[in-house]
PyMOL Python script that loads the backbone (N, CA, C, O; Angstrom):
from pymol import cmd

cmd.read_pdbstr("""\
ATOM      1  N   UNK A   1       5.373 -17.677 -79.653  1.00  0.00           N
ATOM      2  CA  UNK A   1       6.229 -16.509 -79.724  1.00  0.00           C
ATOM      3  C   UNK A   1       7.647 -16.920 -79.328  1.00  0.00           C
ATOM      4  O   UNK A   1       7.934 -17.560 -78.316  1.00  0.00           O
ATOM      5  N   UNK A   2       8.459 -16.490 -80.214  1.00  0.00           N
ATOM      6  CA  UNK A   2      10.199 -16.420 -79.724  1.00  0.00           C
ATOM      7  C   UNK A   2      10.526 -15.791 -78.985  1.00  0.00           C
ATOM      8  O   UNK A   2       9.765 -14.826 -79.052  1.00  0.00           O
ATOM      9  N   UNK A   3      11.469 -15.569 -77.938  1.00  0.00           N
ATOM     10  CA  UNK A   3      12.032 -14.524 -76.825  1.00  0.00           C
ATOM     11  C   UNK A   3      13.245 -13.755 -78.105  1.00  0.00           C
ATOM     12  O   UNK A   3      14.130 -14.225 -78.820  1.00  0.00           O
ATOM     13  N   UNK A   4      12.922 -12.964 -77.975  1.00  0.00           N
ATOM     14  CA  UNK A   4      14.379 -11.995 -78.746  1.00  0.00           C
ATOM     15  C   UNK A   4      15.064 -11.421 -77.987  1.00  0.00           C
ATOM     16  O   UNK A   4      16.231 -11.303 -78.360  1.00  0.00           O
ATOM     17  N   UNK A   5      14.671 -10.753 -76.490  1.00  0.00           N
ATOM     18  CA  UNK A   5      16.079 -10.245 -75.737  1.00  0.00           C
ATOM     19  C   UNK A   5      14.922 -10.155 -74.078  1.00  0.00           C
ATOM     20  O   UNK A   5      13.704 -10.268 -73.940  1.00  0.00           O
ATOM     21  N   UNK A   6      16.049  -9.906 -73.085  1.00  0.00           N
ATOM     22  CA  UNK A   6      15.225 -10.132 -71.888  1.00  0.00           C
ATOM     23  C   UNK A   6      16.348  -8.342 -70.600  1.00  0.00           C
ATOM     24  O   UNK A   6      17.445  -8.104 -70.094  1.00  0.00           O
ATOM     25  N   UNK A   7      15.575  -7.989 -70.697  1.00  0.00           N
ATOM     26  CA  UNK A   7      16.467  -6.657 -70.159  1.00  0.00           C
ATOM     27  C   UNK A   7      15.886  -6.656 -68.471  1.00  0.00           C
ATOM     28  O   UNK A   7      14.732  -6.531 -68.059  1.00  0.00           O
ATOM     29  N   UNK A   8      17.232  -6.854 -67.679  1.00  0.00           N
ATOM     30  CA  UNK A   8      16.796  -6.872 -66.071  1.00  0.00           C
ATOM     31  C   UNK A   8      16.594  -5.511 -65.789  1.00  0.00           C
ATOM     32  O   UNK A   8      17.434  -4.659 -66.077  1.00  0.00           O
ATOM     33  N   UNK A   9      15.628  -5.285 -65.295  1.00  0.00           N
ATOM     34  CA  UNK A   9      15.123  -3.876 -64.055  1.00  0.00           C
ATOM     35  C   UNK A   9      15.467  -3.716 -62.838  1.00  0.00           C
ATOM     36  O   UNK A   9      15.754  -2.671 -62.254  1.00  0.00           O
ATOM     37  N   UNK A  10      15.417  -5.382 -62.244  1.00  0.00           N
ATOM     38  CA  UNK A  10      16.395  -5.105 -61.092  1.00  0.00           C
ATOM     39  C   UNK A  10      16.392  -6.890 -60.741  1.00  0.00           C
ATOM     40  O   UNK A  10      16.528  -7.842 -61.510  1.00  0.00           O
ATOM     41  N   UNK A  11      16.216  -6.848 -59.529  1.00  0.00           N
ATOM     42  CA  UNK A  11      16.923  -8.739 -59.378  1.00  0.00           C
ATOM     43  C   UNK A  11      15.716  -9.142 -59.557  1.00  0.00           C
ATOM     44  O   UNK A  11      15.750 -10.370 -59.633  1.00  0.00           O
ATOM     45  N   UNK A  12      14.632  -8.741 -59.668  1.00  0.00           N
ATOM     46  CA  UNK A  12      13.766 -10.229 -60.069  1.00  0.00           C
ATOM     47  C   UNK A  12      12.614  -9.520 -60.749  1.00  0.00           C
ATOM     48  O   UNK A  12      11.490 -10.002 -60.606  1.00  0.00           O
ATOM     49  N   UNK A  13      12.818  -8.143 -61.661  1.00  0.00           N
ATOM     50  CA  UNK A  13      11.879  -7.875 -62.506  1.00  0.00           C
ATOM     51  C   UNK A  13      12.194  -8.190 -64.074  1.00  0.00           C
ATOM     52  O   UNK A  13      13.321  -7.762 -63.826  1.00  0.00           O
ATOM     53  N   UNK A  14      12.230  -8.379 -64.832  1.00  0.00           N
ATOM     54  CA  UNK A  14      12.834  -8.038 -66.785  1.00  0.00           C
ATOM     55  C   UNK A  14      11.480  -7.924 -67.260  1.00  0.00           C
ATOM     56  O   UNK A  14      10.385  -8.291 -66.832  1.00  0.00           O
ATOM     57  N   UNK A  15      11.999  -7.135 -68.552  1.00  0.00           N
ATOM     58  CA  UNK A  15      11.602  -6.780 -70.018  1.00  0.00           C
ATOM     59  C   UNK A  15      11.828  -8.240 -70.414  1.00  0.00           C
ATOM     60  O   UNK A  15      12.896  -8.846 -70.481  1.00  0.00           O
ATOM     61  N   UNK A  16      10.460  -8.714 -70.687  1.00  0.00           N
ATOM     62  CA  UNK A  16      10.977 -10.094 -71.985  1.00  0.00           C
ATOM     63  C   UNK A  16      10.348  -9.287 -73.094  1.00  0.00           C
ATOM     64  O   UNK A  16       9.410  -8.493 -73.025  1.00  0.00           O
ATOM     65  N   UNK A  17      11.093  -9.674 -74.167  1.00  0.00           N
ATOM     66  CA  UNK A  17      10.540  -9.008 -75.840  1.00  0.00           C
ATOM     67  C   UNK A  17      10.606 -10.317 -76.785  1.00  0.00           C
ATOM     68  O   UNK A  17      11.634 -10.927 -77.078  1.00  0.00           O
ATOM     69  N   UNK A  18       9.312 -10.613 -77.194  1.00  0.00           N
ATOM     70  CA  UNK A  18       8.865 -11.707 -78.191  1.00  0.00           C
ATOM     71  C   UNK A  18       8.969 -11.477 -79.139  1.00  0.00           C
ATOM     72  O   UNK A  18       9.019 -10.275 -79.399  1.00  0.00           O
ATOM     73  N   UNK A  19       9.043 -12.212 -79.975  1.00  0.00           N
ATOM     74  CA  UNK A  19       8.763 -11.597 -81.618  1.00  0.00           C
ATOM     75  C   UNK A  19       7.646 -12.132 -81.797  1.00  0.00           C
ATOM     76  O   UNK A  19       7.406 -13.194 -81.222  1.00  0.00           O
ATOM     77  N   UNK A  20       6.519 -11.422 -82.786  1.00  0.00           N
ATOM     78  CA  UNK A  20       5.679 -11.695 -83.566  1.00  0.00           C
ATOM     79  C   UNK A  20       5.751 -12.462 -84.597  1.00  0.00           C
ATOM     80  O   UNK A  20       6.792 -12.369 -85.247  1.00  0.00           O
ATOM     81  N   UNK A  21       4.731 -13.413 -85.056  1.00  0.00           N
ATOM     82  CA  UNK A  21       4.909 -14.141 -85.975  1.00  0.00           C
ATOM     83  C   UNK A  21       5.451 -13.842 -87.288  1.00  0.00           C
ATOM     84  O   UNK A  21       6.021 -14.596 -88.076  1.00  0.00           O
ATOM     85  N   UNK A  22       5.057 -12.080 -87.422  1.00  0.00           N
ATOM     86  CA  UNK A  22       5.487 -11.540 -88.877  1.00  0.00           C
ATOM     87  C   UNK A  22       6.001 -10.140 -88.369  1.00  0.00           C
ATOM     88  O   UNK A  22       5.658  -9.301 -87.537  1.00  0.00           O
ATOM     89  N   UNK A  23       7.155 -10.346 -89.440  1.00  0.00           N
ATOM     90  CA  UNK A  23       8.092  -8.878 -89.158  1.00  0.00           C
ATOM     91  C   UNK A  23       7.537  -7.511 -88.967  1.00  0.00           C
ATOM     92  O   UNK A  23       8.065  -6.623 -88.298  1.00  0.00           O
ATOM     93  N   UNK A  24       5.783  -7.390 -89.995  1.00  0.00           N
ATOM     94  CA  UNK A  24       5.333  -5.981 -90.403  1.00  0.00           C
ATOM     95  C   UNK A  24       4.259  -6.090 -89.254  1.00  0.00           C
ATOM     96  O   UNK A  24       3.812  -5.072 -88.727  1.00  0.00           O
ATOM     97  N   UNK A  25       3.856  -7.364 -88.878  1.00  0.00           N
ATOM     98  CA  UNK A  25       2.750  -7.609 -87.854  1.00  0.00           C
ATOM     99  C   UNK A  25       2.949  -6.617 -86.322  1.00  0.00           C
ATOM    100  O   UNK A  25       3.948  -6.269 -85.693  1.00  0.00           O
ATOM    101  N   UNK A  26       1.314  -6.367 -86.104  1.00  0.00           N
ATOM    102  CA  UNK A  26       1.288  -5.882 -84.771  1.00  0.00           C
ATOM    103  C   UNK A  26       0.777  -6.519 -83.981  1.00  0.00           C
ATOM    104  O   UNK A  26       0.205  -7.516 -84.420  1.00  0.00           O
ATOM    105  N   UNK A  27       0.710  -6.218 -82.069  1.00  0.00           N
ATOM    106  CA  UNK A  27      -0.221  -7.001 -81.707  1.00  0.00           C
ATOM    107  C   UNK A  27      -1.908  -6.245 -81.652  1.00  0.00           C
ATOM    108  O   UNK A  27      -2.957  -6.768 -81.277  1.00  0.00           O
ATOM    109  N   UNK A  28      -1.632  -4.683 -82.240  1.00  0.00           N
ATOM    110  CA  UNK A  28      -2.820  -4.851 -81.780  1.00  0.00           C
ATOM    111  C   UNK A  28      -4.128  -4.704 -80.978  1.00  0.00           C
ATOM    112  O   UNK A  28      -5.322  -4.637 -81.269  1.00  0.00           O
ATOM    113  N   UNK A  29      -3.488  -4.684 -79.987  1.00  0.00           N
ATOM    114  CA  UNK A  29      -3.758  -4.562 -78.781  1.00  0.00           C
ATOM    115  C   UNK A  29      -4.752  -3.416 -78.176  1.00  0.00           C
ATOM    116  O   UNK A  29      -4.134  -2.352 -78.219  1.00  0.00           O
ATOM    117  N   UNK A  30      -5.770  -3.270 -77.749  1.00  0.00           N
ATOM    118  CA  UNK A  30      -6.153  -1.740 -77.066  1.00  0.00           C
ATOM    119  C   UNK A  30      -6.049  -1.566 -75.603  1.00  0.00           C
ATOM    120  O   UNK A  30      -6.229  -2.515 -74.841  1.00  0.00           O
ATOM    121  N   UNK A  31      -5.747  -0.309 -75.171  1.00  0.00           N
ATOM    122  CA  UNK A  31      -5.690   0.185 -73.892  1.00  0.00           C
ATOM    123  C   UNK A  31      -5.929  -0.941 -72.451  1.00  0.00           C
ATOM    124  O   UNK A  31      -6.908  -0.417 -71.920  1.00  0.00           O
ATOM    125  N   UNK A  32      -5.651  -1.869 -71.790  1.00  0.00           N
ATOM    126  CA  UNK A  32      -6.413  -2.525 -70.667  1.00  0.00           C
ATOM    127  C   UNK A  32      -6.356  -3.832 -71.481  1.00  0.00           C
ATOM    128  O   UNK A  32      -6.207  -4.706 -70.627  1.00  0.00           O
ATOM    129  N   UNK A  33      -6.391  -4.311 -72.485  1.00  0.00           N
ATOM    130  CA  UNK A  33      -6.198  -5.658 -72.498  1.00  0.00           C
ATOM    131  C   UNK A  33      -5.092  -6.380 -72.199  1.00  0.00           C
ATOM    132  O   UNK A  33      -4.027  -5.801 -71.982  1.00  0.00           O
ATOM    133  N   UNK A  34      -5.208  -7.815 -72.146  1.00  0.00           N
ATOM    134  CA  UNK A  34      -4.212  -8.389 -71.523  1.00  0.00           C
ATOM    135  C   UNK A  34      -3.688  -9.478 -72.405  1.00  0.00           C
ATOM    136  O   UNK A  34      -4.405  -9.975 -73.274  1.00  0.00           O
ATOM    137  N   UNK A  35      -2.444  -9.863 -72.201  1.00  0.00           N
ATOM    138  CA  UNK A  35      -2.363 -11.371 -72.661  1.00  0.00           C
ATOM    139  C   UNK A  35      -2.340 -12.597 -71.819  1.00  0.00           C
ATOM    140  O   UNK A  35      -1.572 -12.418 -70.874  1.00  0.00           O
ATOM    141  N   UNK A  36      -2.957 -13.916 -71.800  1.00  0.00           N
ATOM    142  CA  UNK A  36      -3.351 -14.959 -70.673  1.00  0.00           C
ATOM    143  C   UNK A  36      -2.184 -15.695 -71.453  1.00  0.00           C
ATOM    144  O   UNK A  36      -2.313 -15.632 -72.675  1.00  0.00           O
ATOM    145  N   UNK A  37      -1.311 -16.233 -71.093  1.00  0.00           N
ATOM    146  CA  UNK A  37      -0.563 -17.553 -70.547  1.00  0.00           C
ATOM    147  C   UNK A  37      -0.972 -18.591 -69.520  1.00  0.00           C
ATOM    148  O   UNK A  37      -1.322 -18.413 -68.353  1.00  0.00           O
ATOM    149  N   UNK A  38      -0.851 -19.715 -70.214  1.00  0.00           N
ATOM    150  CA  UNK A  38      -1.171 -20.717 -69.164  1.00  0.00           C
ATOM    151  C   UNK A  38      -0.021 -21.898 -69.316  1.00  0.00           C
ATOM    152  O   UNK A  38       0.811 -21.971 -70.219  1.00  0.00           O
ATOM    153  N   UNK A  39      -0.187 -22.792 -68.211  1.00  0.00           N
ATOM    154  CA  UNK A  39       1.101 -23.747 -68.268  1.00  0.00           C
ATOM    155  C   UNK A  39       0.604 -24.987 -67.401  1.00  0.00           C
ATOM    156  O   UNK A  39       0.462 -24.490 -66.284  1.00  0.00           O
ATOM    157  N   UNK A  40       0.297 -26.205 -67.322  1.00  0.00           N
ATOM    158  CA  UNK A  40       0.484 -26.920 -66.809  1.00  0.00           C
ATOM    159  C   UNK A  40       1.538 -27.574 -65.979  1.00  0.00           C
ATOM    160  O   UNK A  40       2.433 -28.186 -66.562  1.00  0.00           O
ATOM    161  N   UNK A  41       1.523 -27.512 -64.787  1.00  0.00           N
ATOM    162  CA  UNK A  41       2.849 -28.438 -63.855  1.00  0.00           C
ATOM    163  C   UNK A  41       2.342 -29.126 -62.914  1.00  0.00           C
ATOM    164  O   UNK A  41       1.584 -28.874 -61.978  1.00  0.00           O
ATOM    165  N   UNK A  42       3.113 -30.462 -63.470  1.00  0.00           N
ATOM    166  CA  UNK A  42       2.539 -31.254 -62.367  1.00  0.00           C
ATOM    167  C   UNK A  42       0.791 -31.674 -62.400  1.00  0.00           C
ATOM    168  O   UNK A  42       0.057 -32.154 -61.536  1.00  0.00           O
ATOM    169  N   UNK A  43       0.587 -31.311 -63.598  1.00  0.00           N
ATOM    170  CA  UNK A  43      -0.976 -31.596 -63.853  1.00  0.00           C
ATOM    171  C   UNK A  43      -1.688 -30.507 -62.910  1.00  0.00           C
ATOM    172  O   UNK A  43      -2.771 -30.836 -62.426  1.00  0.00           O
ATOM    173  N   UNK A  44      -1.250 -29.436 -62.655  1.00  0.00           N
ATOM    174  CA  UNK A  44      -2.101 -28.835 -62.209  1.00  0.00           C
ATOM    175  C   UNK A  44      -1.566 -26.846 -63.367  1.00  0.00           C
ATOM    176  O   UNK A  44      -0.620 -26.119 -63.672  1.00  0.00           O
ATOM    177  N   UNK A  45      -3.129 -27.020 -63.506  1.00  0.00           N
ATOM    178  CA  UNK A  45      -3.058 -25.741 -64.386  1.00  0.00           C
ATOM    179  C   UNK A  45      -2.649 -24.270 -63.916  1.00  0.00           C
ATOM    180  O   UNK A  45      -3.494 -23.779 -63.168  1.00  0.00           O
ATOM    181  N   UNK A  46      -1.803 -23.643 -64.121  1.00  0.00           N
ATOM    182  CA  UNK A  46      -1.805 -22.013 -63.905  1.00  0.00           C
ATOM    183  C   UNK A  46      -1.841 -21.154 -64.969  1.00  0.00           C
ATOM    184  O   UNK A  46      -1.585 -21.487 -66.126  1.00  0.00           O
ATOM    185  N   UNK A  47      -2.217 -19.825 -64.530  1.00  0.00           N
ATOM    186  CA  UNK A  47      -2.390 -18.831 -65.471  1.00  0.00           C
ATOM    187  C   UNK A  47      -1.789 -17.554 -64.868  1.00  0.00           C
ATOM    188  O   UNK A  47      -1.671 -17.166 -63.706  1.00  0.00           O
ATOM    189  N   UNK A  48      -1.433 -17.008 -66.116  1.00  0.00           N
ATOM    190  CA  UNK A  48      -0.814 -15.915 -65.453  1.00  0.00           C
ATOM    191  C   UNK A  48      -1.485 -14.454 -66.170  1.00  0.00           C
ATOM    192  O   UNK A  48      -1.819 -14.815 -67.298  1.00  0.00           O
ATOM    193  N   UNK A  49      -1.689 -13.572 -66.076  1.00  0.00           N
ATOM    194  CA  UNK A  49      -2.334 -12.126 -67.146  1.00  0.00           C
ATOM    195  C   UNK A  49      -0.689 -11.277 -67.171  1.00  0.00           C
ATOM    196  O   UNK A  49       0.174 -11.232 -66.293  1.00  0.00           O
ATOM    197  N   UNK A  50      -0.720 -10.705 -68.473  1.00  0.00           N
ATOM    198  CA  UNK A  50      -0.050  -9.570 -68.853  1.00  0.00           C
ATOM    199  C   UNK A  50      -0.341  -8.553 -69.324  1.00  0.00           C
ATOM    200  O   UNK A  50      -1.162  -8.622 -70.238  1.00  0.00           O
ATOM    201  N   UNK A  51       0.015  -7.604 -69.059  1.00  0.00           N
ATOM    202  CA  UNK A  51      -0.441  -6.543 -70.343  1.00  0.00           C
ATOM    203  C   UNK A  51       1.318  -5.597 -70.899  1.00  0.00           C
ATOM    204  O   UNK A  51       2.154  -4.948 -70.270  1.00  0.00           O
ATOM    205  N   UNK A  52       1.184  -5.970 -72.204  1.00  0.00           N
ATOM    206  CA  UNK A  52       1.536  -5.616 -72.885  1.00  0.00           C
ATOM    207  C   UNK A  52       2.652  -4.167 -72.793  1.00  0.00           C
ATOM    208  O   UNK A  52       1.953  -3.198 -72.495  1.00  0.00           O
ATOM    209  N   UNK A  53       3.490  -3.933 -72.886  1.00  0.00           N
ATOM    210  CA  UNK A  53       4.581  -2.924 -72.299  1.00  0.00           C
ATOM    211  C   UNK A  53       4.402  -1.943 -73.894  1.00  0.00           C
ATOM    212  O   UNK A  53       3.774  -0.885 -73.940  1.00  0.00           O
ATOM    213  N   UNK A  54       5.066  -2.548 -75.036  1.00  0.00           N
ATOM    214  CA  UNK A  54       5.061  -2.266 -76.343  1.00  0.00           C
ATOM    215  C   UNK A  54       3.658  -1.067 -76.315  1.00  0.00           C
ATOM    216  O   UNK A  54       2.806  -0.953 -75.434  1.00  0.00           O
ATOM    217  N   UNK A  55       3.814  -0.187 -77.741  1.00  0.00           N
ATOM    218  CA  UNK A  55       2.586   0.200 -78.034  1.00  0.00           C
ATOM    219  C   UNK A  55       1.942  -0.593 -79.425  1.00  0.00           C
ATOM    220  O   UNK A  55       2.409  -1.389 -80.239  1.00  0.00           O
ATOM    221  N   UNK A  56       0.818  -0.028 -79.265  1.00  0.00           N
ATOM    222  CA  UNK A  56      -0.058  -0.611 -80.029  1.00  0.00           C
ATOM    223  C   UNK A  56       0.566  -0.858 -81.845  1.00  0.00           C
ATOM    224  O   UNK A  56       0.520  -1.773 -82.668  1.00  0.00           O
ATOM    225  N   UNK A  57       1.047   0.365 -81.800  1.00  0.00           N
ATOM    226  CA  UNK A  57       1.603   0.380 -83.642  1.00  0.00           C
ATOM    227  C   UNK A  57       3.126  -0.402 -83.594  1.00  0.00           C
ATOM    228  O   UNK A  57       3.635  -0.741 -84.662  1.00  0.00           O
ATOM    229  N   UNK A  58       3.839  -0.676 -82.277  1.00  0.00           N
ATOM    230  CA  UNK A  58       5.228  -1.361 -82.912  1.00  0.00           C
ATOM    231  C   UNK A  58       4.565  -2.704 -83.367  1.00  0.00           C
ATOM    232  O   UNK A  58       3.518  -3.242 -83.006  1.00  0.00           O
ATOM    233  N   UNK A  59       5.766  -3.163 -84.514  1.00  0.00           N
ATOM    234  CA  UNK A  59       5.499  -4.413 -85.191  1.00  0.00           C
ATOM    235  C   UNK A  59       6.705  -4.813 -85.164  1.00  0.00           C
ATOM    236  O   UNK A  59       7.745  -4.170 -85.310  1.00  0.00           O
ATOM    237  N   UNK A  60       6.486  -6.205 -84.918  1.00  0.00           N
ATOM    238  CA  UNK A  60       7.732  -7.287 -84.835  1.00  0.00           C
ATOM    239  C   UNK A  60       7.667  -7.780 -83.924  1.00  0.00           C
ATOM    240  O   UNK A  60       7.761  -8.972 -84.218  1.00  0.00           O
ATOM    241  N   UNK A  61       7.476  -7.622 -82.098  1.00  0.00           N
ATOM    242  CA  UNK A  61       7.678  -7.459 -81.026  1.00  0.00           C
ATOM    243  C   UNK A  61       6.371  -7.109 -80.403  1.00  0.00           C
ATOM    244  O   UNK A  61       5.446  -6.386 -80.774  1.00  0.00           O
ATOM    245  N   UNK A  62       6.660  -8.153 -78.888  1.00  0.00           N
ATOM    246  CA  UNK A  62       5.781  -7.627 -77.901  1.00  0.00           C
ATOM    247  C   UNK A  62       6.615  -7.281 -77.139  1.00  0.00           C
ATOM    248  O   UNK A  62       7.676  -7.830 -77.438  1.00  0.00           O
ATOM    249  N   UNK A  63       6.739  -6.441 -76.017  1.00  0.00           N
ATOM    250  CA  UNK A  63       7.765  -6.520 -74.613  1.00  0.00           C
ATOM    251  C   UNK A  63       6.674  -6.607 -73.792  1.00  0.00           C
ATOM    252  O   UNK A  63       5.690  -5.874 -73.887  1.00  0.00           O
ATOM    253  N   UNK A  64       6.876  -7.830 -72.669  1.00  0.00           N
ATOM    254  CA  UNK A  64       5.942  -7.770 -71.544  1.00  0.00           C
ATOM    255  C   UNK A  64       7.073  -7.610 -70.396  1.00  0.00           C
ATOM    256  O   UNK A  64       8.257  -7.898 -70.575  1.00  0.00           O
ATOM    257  N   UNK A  65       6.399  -6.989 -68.905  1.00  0.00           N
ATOM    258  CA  UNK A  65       7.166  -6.606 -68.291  1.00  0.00           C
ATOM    259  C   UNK A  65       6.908  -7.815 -66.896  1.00  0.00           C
ATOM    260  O   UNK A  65       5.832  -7.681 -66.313  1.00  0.00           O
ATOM    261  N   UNK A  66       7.622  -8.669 -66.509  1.00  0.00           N
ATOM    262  CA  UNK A  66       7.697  -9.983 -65.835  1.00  0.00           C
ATOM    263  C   UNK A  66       8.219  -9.863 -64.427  1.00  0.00           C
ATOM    264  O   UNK A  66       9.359  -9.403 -64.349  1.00  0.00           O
ATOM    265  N   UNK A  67       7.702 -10.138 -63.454  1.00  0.00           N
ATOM    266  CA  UNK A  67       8.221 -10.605 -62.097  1.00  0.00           C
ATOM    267  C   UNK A  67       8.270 -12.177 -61.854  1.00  0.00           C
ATOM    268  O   UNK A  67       7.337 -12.940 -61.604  1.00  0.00           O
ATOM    269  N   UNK A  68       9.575 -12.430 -61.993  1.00  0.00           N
ATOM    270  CA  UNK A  68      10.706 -13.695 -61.529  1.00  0.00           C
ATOM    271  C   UNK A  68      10.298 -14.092 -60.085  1.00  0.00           C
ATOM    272  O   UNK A  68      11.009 -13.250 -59.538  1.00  0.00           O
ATOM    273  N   UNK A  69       9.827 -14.593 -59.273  1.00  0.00           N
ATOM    274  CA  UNK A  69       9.693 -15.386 -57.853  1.00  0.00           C
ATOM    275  C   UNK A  69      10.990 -16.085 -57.400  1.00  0.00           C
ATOM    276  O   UNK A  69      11.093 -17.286 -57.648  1.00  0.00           O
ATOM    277  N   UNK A  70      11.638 -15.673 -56.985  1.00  0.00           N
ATOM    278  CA  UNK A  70      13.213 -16.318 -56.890  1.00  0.00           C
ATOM    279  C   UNK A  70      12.895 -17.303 -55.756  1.00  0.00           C
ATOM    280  O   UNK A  70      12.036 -17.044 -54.913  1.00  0.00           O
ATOM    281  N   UNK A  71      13.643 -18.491 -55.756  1.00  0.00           N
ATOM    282  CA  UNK A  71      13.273 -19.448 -54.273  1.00  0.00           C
ATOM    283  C   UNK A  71      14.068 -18.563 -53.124  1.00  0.00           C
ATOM    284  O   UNK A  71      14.948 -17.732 -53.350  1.00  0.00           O
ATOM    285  N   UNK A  72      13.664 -18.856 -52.139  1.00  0.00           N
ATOM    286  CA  UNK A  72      13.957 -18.253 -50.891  1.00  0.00           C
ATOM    287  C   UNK A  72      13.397 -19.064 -49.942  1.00  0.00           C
ATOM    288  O   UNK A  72      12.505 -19.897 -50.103  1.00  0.00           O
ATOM    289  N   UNK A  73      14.163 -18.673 -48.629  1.00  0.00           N
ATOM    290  CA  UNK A  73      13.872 -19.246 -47.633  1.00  0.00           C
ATOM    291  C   UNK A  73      11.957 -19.499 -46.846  1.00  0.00           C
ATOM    292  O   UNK A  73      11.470 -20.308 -46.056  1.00  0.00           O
ATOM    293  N   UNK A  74      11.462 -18.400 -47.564  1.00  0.00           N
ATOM    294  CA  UNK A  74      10.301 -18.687 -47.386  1.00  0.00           C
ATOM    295  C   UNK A  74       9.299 -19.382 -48.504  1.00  0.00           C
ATOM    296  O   UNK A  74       8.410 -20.181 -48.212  1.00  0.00           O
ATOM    297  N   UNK A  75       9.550 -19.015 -49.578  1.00  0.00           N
ATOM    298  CA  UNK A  75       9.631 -20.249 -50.695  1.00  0.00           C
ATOM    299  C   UNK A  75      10.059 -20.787 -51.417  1.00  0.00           C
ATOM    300  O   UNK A  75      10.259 -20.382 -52.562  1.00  0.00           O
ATOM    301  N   UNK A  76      10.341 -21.886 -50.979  1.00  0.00           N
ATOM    302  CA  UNK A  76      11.771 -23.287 -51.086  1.00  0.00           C
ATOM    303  C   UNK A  76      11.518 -23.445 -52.986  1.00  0.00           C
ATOM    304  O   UNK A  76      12.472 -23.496 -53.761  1.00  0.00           O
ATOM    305  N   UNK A  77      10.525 -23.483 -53.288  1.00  0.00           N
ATOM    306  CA  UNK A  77      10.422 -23.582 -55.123  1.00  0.00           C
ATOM    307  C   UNK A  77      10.566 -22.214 -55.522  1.00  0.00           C
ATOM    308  O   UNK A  77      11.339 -22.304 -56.476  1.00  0.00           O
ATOM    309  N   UNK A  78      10.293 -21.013 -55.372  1.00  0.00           N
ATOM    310  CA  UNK A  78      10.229 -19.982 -55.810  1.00  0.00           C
ATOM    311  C   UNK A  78       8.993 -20.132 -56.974  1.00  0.00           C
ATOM    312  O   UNK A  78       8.248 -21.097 -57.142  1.00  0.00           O
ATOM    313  N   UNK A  79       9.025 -19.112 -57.564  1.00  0.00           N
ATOM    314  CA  UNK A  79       7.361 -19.171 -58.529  1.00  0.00           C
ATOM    315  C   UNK A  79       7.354 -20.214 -59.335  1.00  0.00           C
ATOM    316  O   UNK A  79       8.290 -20.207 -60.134  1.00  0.00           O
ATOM    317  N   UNK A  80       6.219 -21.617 -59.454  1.00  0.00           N
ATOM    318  CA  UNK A  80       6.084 -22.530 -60.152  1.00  0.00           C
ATOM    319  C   UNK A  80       5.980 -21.450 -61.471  1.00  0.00           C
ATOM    320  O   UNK A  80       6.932 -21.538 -62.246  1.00  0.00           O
ATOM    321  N   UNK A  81       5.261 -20.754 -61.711  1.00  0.00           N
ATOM    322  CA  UNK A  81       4.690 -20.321 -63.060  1.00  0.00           C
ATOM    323  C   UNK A  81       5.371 -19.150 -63.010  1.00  0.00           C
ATOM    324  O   UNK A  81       4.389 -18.519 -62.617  1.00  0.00           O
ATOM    325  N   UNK A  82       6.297 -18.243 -63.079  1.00  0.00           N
ATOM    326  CA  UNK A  82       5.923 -16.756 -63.375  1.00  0.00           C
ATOM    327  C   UNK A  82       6.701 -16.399 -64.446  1.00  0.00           C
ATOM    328  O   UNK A  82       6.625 -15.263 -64.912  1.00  0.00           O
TER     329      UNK A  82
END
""", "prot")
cmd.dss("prot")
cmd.show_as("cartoon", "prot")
cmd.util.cbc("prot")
cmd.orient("prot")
């Protein structure tokens, strides 16, 4: 998926909005499901769950709604994965 625009909520929440592979395409989606991302760092695996912001009938686009881990004094990396 492509990022098409990223809208802040406040300092460390955003709207990311993907595009779908096809312009007329949906995701789909029903009530409670999620989408899994995963990422390797450092050879060690994470995963993260989403669910889906968009409704079921827009096409083009997902918007998932994201919390950023900013580094801070209590954690010096801030979120490996988020």
């Amino acid at each position: 998926m492509t990022l098409i625009s990223k809208e802040e909520l406040a300092t460390n929440t955003f709207v990311y909005r993907f595009a779908l592979p096809e312009e007329h395409a949906s995701l789909g989606h029903f009530t409670c499901q999620y989408l899994k991302f995963e990422a390797t760092v450092d050879g060690q695996i994470f995963e993260r769950f989403y669910h889906p912001l968009s409704k079921v009938a827009d096409t083009g686009y997902v918007d998932l709604l994201i919390k950023v881990y900013l580094r801070n004094f209590e954690h010096q990396q801030g979120g490996i994965f988020t």
